[in-house]
MDAnalysis code that builds the backbone (N, CA, C; Angstrom):
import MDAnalysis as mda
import numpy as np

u = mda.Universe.empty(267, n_residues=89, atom_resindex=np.repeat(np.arange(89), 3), trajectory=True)
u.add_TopologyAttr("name", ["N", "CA", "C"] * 89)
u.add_TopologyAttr("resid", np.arange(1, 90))
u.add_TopologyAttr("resname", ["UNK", "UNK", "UNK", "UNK", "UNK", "UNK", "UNK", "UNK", "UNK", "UNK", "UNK", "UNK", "UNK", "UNK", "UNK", "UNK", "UNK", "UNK", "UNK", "UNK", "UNK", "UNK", "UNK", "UNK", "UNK", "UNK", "UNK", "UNK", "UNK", "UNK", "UNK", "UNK", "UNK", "UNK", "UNK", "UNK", "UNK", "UNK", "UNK", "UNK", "UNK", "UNK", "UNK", "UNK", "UNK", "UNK", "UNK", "UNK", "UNK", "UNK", "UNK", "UNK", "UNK", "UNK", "UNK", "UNK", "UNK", "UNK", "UNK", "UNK", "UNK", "UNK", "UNK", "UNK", "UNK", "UNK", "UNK", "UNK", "UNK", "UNK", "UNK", "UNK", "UNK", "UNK", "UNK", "UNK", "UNK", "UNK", "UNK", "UNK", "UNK", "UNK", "UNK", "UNK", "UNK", "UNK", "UNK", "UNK", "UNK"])
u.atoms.positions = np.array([
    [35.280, -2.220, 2.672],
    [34.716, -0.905, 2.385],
    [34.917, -0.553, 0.905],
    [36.199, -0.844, 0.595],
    [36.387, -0.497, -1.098],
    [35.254, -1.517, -2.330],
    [34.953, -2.333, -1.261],
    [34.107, -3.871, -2.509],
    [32.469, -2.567, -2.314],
    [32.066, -2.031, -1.140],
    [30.973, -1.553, -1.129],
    [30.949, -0.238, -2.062],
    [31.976, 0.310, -1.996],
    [32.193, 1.533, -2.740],
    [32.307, 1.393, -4.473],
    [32.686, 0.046, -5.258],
    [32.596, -0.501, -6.058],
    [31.524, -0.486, -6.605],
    [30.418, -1.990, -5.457],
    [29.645, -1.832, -5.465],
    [28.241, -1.029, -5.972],
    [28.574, 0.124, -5.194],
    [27.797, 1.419, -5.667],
    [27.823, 2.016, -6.914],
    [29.356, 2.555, -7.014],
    [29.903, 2.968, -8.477],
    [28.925, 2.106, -9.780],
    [28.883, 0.833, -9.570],
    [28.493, -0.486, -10.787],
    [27.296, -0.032, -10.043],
    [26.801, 0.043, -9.417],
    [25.033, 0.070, -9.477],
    [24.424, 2.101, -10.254],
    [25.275, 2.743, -9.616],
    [25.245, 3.864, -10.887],
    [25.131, 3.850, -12.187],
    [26.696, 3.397, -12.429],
    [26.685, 3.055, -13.755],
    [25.722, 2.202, -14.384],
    [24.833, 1.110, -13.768],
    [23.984, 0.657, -14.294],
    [22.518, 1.143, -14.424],
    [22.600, 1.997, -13.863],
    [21.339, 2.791, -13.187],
    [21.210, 3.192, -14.155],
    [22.340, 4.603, -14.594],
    [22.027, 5.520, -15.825],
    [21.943, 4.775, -17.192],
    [22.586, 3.582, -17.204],
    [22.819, 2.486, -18.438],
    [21.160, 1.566, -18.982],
    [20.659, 1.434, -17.074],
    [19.432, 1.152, -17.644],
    [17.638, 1.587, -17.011],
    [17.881, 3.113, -16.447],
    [16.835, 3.753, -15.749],
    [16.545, 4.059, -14.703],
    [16.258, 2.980, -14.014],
    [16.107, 3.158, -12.389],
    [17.211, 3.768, -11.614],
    [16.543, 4.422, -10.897],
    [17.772, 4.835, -9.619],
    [18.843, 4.318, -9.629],
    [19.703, 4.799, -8.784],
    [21.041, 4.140, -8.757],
    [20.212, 3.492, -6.899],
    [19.977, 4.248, -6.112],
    [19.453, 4.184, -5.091],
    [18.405, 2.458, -5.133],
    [18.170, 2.206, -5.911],
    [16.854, 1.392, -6.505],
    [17.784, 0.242, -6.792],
    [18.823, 1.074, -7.557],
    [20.018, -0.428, -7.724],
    [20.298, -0.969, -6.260],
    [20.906, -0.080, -5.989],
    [21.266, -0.604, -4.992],
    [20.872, -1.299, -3.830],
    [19.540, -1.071, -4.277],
    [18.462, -2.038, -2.933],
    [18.242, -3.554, -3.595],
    [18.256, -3.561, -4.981],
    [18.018, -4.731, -5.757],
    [19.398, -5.465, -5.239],
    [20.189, -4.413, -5.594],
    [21.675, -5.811, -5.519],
    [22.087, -6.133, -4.266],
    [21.828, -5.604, -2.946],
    [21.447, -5.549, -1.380],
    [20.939, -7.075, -1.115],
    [19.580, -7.189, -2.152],
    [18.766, -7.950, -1.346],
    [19.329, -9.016, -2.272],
    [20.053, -9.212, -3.353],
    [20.024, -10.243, -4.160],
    [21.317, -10.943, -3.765],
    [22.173, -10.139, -3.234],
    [23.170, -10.807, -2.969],
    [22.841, -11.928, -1.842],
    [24.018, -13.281, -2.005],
    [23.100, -14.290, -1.055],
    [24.106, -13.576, 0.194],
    [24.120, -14.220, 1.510],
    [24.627, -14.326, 2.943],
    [24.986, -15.681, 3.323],
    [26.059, -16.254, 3.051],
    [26.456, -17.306, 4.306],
    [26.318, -17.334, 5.474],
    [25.443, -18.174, 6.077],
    [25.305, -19.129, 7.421],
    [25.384, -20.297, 7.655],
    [26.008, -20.731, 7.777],
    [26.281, -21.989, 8.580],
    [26.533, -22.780, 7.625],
    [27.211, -22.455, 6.645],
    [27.816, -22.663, 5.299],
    [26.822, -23.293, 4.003],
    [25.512, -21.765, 4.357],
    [24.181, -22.155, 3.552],
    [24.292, -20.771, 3.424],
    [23.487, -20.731, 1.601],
    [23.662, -19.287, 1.195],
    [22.262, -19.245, 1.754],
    [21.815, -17.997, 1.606],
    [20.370, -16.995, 1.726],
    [20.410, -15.842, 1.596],
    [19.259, -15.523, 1.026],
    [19.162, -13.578, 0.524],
    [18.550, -13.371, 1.718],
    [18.756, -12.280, 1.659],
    [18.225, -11.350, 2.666],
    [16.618, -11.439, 3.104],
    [16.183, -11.771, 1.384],
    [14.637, -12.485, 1.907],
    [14.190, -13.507, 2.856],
    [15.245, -14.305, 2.670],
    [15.155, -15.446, 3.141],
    [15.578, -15.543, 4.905],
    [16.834, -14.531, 5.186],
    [16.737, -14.228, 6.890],
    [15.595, -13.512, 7.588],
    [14.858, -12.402, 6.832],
    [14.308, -11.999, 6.838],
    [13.132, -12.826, 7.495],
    [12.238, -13.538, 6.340],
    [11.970, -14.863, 6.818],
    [12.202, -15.479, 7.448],
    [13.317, -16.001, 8.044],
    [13.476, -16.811, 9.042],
    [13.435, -16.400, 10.292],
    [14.069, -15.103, 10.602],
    [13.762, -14.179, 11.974],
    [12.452, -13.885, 12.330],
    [11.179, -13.830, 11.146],
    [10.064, -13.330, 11.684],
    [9.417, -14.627, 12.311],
    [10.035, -16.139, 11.257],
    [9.367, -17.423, 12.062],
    [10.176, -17.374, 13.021],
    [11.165, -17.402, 13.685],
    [11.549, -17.363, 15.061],
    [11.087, -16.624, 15.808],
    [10.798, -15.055, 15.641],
    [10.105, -14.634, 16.599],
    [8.444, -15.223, 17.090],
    [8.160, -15.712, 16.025],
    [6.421, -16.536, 16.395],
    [6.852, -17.555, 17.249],
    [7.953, -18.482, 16.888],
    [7.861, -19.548, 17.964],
    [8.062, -18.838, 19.181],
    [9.592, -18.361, 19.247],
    [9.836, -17.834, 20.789],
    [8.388, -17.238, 20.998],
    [7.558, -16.286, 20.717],
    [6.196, -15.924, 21.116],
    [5.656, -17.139, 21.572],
    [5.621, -18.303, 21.142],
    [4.266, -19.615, 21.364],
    [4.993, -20.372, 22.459],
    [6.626, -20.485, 22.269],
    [7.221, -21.156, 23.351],
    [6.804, -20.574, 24.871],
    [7.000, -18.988, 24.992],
    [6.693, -18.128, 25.668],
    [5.013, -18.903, 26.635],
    [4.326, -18.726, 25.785],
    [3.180, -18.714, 26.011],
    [2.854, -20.101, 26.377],
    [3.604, -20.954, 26.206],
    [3.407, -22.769, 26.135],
    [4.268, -22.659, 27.680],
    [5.272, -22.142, 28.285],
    [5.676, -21.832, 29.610],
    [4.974, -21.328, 30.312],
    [4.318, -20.475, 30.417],
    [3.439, -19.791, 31.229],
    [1.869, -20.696, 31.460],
    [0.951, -21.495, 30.234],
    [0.260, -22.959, 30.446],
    [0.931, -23.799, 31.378],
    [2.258, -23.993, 31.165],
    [2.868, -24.975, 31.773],
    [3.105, -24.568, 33.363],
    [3.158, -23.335, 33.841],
    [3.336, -22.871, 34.834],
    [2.160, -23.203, 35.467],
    [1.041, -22.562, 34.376],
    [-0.457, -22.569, 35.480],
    [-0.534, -24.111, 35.416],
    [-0.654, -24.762, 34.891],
    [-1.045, -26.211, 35.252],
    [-0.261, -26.897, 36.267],
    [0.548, -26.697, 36.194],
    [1.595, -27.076, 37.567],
    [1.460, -26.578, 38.998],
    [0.939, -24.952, 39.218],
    [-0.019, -25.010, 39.926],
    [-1.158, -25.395, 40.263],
    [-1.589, -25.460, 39.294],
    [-3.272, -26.407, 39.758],
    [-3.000, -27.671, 39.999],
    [-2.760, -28.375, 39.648],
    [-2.244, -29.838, 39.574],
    [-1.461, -30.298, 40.750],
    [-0.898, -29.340, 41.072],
    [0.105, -29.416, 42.672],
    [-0.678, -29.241, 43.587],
    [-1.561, -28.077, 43.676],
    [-2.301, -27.907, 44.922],
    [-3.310, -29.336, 44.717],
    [-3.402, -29.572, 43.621],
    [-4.869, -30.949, 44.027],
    [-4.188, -31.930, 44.371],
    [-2.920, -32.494, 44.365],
    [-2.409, -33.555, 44.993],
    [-1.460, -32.652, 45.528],
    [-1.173, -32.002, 46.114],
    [-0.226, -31.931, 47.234],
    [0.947, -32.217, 46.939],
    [1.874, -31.915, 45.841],
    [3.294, -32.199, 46.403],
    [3.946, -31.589, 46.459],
    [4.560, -31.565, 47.702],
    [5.778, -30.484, 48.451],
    [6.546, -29.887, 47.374],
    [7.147, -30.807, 46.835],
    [8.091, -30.697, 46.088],
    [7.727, -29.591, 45.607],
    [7.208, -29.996, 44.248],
    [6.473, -28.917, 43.362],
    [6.275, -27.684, 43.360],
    [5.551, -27.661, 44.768],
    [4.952, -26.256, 45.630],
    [6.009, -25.704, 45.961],
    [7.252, -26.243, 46.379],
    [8.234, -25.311, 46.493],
    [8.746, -24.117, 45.348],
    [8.555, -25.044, 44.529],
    [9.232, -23.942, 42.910],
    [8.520, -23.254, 42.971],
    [6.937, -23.370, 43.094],
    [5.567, -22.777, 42.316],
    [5.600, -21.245, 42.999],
    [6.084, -21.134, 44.488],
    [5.641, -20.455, 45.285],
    [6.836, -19.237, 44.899],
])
């Protein structure tokens, strides 16, 4: 809490030192700072990015299960197997 409060203070002080908001700083130095994961840096742009491509796959995976569902019904009832038809039902 004290590094964020710092933080702020130095984005003030730079603010009035060089124009923009302090508010404005502080979104710059937000997003610029990197984030460790999985002992890989990334800005905030960059999770950002990566969460919106994960949500498209999980969306297509989604949708690639539910194909996979209907074809497994169709495909079961034209040959008949028990098996199958058990899950389907």
């Amino acid at each position: 809490m004290k590094k964020r409060k710092n933080d702020f203070l130095n984005c003030r002080n730079r603010a009035e030192e060089f124009g923009p908001s302090k508010y404005s700083m502080a979104i710059w130095v937000k997003q610029a700072i990197p984030i460790i994961i999985k002992g890989q840096s990334k800005t905030l742009k960059d999770v950002k990015q990566l969460e919106k491509g994960l949500a498209i796959l999980e969306e297509k995976n989604a949708i690639l299960k539910r194909a996979a569902i209907l074809l497994a019904k169709k495909y079961s009832v034209m040959w008949d197997f028990p098996l199958v038809n058990q899950f389907l039902t």
